[in-house]
FIKEDREN-795267 format. One line per 8 residues: number of its first residue (from 1); for each residue z, x, y of N, C-alpha, C. Coordinates in pm, whole numbers, plus 50000, padded with zeros to 5 digits. Layout:
% residues N
NUM = Z/X/Y/Z/X/Y/Z/X/Y | ... $
This chain:
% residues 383
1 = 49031/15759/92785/48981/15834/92901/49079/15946/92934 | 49059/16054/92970/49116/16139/92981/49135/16190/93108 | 49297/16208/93124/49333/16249/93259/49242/16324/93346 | 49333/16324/93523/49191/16396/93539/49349/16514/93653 | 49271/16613/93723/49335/16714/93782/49280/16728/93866 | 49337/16733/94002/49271/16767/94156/49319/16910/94220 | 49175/16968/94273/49235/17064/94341/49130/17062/94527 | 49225/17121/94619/49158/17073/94723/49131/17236/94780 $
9 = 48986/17215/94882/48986/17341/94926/49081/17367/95082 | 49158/17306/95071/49250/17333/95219/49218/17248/95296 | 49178/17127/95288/49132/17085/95481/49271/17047/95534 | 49335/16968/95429/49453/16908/95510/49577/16910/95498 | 49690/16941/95597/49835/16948/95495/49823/16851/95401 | 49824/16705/95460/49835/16561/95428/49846/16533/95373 | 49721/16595/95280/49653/16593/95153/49708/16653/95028 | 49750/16786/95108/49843/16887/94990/49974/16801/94954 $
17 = 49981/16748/95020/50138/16696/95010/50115/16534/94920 | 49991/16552/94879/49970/16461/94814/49889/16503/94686 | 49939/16629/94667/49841/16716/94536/49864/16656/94397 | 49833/16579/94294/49840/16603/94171/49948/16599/94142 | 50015/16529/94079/50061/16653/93975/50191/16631/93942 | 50192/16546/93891/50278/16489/93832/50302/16532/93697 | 50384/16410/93621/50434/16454/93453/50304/16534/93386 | 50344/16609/93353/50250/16679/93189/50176/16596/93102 $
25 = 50048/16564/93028/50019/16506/92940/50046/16573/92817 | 50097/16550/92726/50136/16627/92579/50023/16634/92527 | 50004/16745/92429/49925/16722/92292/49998/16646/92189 | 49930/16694/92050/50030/16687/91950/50140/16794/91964 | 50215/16748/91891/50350/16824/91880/50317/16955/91848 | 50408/17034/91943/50419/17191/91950/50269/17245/92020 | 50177/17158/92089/50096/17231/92131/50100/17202/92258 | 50018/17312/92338/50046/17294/92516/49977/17186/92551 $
33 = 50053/17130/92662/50048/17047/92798/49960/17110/92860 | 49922/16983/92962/49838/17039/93067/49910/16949/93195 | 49842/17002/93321/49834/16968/93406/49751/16832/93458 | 49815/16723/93507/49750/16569/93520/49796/16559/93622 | 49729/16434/93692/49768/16338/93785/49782/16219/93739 | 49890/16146/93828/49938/16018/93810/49794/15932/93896 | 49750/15805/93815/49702/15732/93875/49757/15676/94037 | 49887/15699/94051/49928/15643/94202/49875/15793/94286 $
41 = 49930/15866/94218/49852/16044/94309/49719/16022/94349 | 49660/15939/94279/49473/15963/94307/49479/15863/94380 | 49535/15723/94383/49546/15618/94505/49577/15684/94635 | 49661/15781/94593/49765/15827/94757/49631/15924/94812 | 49545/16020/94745/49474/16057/94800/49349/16038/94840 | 49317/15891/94814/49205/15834/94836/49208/15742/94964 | 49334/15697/94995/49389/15648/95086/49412/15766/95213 | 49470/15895/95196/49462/15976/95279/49358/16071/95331 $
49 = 49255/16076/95195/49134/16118/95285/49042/16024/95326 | 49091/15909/95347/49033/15742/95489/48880/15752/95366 | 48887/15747/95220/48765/15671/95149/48672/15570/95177 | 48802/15482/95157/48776/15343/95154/48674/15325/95280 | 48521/15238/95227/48412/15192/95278/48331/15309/95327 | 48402/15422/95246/48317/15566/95327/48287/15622/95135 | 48181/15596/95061/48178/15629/94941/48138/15778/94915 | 48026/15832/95055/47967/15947/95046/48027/16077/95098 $
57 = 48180/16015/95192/48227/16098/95311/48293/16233/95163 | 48314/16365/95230/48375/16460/95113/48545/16368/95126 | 48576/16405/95024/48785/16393/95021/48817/16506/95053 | 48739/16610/95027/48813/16802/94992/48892/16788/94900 | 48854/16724/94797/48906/16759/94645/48804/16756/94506 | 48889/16831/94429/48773/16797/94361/48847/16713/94219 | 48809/16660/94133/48864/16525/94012/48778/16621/93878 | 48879/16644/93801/48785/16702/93653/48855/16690/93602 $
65 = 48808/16628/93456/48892/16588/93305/48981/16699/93318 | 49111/16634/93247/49207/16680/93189/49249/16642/93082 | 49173/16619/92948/49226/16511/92782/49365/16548/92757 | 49412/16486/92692/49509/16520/92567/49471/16667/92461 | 49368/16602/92455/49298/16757/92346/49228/16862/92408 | 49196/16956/92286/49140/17046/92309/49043/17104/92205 | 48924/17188/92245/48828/17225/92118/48905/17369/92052 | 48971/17425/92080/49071/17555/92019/49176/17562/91989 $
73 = 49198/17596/91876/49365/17534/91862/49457/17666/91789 | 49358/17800/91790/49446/17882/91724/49400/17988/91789 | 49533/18010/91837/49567/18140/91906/49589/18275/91893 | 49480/18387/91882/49484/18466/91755/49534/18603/91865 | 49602/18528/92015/49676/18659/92050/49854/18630/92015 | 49882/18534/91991/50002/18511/91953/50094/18628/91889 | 50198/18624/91953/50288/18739/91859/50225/18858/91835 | 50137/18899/91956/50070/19071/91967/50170/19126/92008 $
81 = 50260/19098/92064/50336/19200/92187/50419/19294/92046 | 50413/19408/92028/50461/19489/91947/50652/19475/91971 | 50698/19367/91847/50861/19384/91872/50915/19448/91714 | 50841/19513/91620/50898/19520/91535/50930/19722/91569 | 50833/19744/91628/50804/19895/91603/50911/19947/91745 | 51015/20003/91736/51111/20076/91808/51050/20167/91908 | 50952/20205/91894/50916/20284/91989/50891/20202/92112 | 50875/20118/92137/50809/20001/92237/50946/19984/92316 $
89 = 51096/20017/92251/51219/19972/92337/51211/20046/92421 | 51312/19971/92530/51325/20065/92686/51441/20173/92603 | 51454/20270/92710/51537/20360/92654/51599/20463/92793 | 51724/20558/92751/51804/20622/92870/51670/20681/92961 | 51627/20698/93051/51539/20773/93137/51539/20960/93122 | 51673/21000/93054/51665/21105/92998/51808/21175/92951 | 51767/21218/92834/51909/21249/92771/52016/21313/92878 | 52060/21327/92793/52199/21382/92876/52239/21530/92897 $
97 = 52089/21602/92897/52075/21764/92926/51990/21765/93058 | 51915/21602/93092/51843/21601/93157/51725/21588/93127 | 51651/21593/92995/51546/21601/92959/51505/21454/92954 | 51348/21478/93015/51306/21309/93018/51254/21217/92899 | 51271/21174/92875/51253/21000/92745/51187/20962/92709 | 51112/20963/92884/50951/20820/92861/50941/20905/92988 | 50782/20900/93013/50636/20907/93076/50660/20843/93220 | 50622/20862/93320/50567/20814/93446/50639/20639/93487 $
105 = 50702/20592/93547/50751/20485/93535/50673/20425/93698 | 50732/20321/93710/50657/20209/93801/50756/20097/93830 | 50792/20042/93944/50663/20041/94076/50718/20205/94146 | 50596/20216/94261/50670/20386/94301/50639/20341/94414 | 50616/20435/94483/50615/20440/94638/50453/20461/94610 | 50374/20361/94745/50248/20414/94729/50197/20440/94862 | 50259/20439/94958/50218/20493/95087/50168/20636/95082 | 50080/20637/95189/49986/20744/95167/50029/20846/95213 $
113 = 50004/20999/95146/50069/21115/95075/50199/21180/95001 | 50239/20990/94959/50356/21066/94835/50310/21089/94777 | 50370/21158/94657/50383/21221/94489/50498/21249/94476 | 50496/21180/94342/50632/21194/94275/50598/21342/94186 | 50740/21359/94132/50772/21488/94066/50723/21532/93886 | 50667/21373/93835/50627/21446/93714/50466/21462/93691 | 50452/21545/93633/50291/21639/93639/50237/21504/93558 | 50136/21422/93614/50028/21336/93510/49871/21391/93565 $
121 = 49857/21473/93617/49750/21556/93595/49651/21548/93512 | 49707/21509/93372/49628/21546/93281/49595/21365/93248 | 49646/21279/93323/49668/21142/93303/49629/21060/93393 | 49445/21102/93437/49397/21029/93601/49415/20862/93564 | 49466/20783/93675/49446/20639/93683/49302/20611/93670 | 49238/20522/93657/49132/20452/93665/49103/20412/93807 | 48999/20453/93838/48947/20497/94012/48817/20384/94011 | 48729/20334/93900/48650/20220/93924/48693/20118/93918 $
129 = 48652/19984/93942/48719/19859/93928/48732/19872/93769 | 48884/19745/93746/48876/19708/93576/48724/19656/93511 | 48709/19617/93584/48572/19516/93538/48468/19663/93476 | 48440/19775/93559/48361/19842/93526/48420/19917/93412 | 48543/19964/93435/48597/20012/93329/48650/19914/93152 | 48606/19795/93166/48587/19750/93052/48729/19656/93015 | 48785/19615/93132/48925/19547/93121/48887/19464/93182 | 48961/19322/93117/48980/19231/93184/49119/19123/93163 $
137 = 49139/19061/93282/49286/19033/93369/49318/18934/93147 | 49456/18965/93169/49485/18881/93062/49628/18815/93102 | 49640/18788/93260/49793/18746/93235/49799/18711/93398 | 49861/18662/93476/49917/18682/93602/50055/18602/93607 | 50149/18702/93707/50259/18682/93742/50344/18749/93840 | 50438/18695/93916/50455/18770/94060/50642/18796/94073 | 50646/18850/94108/50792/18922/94159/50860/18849/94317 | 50994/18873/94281/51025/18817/94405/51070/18932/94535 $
145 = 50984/18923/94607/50981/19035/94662/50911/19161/94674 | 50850/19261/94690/50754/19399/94663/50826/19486/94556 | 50802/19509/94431/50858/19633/94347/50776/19769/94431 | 50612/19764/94468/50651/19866/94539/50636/19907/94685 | 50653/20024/94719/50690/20079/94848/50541/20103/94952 | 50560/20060/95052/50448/20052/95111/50489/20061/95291 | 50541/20202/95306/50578/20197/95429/50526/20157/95582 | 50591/20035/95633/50515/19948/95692/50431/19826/95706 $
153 = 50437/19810/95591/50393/19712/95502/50475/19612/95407 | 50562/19690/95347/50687/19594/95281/50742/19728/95263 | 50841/19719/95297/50958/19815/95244/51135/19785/95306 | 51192/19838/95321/51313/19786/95326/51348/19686/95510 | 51253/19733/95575/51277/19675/95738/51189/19547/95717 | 51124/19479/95566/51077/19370/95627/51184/19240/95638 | 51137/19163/95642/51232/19033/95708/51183/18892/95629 | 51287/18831/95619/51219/18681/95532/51304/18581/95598 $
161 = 51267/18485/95534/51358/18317/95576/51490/18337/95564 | 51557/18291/95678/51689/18288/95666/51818/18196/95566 | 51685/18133/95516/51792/18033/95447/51812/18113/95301 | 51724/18216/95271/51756/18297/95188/51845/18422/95169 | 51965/18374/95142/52135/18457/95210/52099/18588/95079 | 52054/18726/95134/52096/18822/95041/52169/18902/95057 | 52179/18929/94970/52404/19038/94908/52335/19140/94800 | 52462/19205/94815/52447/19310/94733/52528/19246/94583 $
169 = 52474/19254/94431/52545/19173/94384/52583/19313/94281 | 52604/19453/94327/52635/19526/94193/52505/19579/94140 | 52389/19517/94135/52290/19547/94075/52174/19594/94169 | 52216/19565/94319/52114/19612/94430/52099/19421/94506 | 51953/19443/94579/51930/19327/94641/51947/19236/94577 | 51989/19109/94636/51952/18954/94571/51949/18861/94630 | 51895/18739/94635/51843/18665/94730/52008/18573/94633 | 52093/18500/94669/52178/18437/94632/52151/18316/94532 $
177 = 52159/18303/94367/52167/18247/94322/52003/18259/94241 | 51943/18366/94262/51828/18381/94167/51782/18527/94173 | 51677/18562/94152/51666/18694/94058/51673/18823/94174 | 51647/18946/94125/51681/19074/94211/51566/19088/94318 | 51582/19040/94438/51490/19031/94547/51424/19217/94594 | 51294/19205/94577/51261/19343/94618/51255/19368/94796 | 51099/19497/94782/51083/19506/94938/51012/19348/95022 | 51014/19308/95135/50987/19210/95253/50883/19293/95329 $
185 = 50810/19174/95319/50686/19215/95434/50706/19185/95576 | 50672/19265/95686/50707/19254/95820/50605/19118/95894 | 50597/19030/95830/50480/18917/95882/50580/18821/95879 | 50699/18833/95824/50767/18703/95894/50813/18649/96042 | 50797/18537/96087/50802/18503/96239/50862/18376/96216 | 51010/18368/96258/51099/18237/96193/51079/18108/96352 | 50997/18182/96463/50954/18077/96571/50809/18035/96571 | 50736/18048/96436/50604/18006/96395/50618/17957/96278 $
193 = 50599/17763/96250/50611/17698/96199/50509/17707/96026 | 50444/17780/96033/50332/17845/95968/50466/17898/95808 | 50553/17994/95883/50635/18073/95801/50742/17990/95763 | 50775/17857/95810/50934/17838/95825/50895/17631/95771 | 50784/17611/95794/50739/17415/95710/50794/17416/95561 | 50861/17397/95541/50829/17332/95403/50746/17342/95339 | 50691/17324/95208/50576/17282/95119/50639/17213/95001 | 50526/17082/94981/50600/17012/94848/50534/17066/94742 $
201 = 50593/17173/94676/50550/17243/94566/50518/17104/94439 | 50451/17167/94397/50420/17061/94241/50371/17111/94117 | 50353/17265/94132/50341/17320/93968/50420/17439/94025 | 50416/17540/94116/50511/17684/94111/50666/17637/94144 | 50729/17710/94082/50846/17697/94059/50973/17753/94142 | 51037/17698/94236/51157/17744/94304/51099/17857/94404 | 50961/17808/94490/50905/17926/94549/50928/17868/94675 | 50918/17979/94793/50988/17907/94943/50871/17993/95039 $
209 = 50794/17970/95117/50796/17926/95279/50827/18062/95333 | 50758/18123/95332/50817/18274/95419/50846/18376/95359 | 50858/18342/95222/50894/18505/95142/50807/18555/95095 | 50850/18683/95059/50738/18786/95022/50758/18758/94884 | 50613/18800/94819/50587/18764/94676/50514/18913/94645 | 50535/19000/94511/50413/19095/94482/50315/18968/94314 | 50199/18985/94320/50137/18898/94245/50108/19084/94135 | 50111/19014/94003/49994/19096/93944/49961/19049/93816 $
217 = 49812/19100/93808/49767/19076/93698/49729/19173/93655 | 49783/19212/93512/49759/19266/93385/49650/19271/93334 | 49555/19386/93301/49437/19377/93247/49403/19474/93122 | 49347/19418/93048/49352/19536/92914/49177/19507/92866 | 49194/19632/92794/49031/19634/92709/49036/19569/92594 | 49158/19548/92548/49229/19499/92400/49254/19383/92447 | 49247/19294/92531/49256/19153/92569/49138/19071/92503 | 49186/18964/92477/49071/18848/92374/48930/18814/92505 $
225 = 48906/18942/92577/48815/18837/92702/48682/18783/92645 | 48660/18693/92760/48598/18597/92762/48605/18496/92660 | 48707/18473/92620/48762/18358/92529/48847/18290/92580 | 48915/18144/92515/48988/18074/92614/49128/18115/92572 | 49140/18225/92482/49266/18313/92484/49294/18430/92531 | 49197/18443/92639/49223/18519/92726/49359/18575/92823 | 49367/18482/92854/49563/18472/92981/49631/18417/92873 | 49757/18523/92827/49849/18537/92789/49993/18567/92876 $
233 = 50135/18463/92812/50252/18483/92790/50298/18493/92706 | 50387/18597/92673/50446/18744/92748/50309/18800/92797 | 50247/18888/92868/50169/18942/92905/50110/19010/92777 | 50182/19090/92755/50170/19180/92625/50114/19109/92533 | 50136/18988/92489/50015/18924/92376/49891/18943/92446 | 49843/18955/92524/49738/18957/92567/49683/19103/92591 | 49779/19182/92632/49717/19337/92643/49688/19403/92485 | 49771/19331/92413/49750/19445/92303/49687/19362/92208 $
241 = 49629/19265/92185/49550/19141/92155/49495/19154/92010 | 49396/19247/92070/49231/19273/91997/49279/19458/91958 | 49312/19480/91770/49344/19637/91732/49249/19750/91754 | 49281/19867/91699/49145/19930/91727/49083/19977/91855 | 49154/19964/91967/49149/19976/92107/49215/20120/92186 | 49321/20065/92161/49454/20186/92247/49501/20238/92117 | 49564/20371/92171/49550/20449/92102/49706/20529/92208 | 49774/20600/92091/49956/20653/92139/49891/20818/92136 $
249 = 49790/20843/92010/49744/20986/92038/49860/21020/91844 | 49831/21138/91837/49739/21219/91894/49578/21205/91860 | 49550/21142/91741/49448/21148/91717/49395/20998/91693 | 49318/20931/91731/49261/20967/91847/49322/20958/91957 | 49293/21035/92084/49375/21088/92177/49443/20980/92268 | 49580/20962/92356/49636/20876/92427/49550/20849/92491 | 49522/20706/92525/49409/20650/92601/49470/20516/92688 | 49633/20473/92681/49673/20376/92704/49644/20381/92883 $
257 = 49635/20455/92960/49652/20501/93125/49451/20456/93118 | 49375/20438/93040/49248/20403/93052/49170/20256/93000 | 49291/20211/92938/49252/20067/92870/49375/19987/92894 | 49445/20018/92981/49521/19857/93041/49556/19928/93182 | 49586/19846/93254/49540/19817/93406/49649/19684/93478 | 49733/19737/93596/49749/19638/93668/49727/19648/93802 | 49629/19478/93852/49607/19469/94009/49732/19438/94015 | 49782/19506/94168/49869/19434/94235/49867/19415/94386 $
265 = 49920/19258/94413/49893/19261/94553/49989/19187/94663 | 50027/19227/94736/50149/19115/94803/50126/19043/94929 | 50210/18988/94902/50209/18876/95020/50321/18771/95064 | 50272/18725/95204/50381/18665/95272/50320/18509/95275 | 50379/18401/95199/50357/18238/95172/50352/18243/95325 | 50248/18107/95340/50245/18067/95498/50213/17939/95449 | 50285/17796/95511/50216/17642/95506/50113/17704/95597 | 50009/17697/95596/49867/17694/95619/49754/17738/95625 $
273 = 49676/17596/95613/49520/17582/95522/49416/17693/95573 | 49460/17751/95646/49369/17863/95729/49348/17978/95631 | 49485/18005/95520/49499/18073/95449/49466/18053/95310 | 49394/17960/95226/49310/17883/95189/49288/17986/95078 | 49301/18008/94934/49226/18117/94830/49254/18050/94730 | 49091/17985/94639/49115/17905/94558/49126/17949/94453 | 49088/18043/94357/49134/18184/94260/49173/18274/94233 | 49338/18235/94297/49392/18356/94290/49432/18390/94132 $
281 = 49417/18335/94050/49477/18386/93898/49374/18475/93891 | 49249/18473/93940/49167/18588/93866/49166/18725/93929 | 49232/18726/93960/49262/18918/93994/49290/18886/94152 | 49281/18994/94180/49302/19068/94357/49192/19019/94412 | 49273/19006/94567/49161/18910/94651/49072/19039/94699 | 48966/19048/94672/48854/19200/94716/48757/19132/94841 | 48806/19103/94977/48728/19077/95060/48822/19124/95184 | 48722/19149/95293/48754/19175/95444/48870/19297/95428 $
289 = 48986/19248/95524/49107/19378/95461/49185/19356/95356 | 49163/19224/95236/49193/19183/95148/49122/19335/95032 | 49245/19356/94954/49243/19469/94860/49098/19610/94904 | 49151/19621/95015/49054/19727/95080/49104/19872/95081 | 49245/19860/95075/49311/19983/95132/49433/20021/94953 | 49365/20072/94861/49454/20036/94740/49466/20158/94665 | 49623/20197/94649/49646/20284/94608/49638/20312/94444 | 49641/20382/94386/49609/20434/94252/49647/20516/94186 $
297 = 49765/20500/94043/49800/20579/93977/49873/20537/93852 | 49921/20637/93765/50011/20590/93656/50122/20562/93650 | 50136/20490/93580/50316/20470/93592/50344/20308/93442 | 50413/20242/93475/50480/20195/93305/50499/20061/93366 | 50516/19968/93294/50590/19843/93305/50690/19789/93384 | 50695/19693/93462/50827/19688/93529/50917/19542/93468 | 50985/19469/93577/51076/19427/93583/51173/19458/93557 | 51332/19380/93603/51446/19411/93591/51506/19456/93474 $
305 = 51467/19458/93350/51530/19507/93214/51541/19674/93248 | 51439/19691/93318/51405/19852/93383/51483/19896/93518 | 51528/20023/93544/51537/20068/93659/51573/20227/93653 | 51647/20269/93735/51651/20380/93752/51703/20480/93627 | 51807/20429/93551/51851/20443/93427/51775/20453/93280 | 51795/20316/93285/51673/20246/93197/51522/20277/93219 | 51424/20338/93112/51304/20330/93151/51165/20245/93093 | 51091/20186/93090/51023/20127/92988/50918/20245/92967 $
313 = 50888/20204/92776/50815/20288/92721/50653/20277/92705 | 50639/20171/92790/50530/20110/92807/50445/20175/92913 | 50367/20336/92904/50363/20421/93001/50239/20497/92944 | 50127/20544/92950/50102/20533/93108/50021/20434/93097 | 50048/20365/93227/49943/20219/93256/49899/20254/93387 | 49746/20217/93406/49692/20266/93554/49761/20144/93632 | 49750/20196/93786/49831/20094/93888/49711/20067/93989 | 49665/19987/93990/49556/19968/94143/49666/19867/94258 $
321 = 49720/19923/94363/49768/19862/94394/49740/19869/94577 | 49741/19710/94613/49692/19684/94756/49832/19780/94858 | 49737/19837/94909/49880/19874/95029/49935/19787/95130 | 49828/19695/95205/49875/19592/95280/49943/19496/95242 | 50039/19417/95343/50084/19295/95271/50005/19168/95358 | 49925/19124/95272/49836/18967/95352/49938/18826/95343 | 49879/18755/95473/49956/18600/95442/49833/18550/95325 | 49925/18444/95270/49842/18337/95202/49897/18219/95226 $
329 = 49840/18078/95159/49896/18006/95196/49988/17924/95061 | 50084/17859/95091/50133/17822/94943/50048/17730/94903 | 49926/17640/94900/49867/17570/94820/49769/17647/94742 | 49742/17788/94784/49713/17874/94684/49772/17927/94575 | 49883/17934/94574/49989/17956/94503/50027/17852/94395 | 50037/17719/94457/50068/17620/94398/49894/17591/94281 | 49795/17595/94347/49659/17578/94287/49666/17660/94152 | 49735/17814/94179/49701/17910/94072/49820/17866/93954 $
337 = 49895/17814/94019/49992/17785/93883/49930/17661/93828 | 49872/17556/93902/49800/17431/93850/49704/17488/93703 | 49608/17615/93771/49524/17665/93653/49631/17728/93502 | 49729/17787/93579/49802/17807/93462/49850/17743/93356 | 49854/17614/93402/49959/17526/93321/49740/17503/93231 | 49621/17490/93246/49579/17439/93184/49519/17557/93088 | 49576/17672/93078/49506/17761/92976/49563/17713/92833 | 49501/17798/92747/49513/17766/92641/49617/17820/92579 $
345 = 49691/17893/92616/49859/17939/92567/49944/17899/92681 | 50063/17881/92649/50143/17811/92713/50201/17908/92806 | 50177/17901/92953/50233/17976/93061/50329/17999/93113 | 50408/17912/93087/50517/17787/93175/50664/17933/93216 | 50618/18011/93134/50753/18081/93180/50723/18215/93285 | 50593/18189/93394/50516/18283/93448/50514/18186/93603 | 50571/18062/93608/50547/17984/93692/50647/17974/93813 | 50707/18114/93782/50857/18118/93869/50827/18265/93930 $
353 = 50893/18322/94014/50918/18495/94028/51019/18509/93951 | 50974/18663/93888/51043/18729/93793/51087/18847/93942 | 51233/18875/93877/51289/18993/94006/51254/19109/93991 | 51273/19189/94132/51234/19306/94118/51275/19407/94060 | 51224/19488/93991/51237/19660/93961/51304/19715/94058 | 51413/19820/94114/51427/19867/94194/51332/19996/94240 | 51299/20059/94307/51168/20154/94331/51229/20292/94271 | 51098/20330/94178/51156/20444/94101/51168/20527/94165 $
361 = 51249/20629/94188/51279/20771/94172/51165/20833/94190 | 51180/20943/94256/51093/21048/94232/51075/21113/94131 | 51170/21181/94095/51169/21232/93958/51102/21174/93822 | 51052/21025/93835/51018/20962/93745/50917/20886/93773 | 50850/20958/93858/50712/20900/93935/50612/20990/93952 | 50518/20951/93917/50388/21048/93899/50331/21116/94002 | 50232/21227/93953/50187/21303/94082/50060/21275/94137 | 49967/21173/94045/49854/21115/94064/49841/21058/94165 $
369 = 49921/20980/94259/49832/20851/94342/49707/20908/94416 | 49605/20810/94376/49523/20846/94477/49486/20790/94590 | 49384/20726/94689/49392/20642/94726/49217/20600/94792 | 49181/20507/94762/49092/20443/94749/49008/20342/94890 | 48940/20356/94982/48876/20277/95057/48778/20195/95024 | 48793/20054/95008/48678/20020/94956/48689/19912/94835 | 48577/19842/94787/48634/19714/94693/48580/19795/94552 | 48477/19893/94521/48447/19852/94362/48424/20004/94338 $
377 = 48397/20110/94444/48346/20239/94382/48447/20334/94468 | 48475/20456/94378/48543/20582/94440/48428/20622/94553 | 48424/20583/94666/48342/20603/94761/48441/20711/94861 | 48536/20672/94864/48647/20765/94939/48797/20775/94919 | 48834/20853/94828/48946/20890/94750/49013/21007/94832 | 49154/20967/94904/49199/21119/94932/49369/21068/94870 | 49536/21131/94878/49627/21063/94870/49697/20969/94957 $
């Protein structure tokens, strides 16, 4: 019989604190784990949502196989991410006459009416949803902190948990003893128990109660979609997947700023169920003032291997990115890494925040942003 995996739609802390999720079930050797529950986990929550002599009452969970096996066993995005071909390395941001390296870089400032200083004019972002434009999500993973700038929203005056001591370590922000902490969203309130409870995490990794997170997911036209090798780690196995797609130019012409795509969206963890979003791996939350207000443009790859110096060559990639920063709650968080652990390539190193990019430069930031009202059509575009 084959394990089984619970996920709840929010009714109760109680309950969360009684999520799943325990040891890993193995495959055979060298193939991915999944996500299980311990038979005492399913006692503890059958007991806490008061079952017993109530057979019909809901639990607010739901119980679905989890085997040992699986019907797919070969992974035909494996080892896409281009490491043999040199052009793909990061490199100086521009020689030493001044002349620039690499293309449009990222995260930038996306508050409304910057522009950065290099001409991509000729290099519009993608202004319909991915979906219409023929991409779909092949990856999700989140930063600690905002890579980008969103004045008022996260930028350098926001505020987080205090138990998170940051210093300057030489390299810019850092939250003490883990990766390069970006911008803070102004929604923290350390006398509302909401921001400051605990949560007993059980699949995301070393995540806390009050901090700001940027989420994104990666989307390409060259992604294996609608297959169960779809969501890829490194990301890049998954963007560059399927050949014959993207294109460096000249002939046929650079098309990379039109066939890969990242949502991005941030947010401030809150213990509570009020804040409730049961899919977040599949893209940006597109409801109410959820991804309503989202800025748009080109720019390159981030994380810390990158910064002001250093640029990645991984450029131009469209940016759809939320300007607001929303609460969520961490059993959403914790839920989306639950789904992670059960895809069919092994996630496990996406289950943590990766640190921030420091915010590019002007000089190395595009002149495109546009900016977007609205969930699926250029209905109202100004900067």
């Amino acid at each position: 019989m084959g394990a089984a995996r619970l996920t709840t739609g929010g009714k109760s802390a109680l309950l969360l604190l009684q999520l799943v999720l325990s040891p890993l079930v193995a495959e055979a050797a060298g193939a991915t784990t999944f996500a299980a529950s311990t038979c005492g986990a399913l006692k503890g929550v059958y007991r806490s949502s008061t079952c017993c002599g109530h057979p019909t009452q809901s639990s607010h969970y739901q119980v679905v196989p989890v085997p040992s096996t699986k019907l797919f066993n070969t992974n035909k995005c494996a080892g896409k991410k281009p490491t043999t071909d040199k052009y793909w390395d990061n490199v100086n941001c521009t020689l030493e006459t001044g002349v620039l390296q690499a293309l449009e870089q990222a995260a930038a400032n996306v508050t409304k009416g910057y522009k950065g200083l290099i001409d991509a004019s000729g290099r519009p972002p993608i202004t319909t949803s991915y979906l219409a434009a023929g991409l779909c999500p092949v990856n999700v993973h989140w930063h600690l902190g905002a890579e980008h700038l969103s004045v008022g929203e996260f930028d350098q005056h926001g505020t987080g948990p205090a138990n998170d001591t940051v210093h300057d370590s030489g390299a810019g922000r850092r939250l003490a003893g883990t990766a390069r902490l970006g911008f803070r969203c102004h929604k923290y309130n350390a006398n509302d128990a909401k921001f400051t409870k605990a949560y007993h995490w059980q699949h995301c990794v070393s995540m806390i109660v009050g901090e700001t997170y940027e989420i994104h997911w990666p989307h390409s036209a060259a992604g294996a979609c609608g297959t169960p090798y779809q969501y890829q780690s490194p990301f890049y196995d998954g963007v560059f997947c399927m050949g014959g797609i993207l294109s460096l130019g000249p002939t046929p012409p650079l098309n990379t700023y039109l066939k890969i795509g990242v949502q991005s969206q941030t947010f401030t963890i809150v213990n509570d169920e009020n804040y409730y979003y049961p899919d977040l791996m599949k893209g940006m939350i597109v409801d109410g003032d959820y991804g309503h207000d989202v800025g748009k443009y080109t720019g390159s790859t981030t994380g810390t291997s990158r910064n002001n110096h250093v640029c990645s060559k991984y450029t131009p990639i469209t940016w759809q990115v939320d300007r607001k920063c929303h609460r969520i709650s961490a059993s959403s968080f914790d839920k989306m890494c639950a789904d992670m652990k059960t895809q069919s390539d092994d996630m496990s190193s996406d289950l943590h925040a990766h640190g921030a990019r420091e915010l590019v430069l002007d000089k190395y930031a595009s002149n495109n942003l546009q900016r977007r009202m609205g969930a699926d059509s250029d209905t109202k575009i100004d900067v």
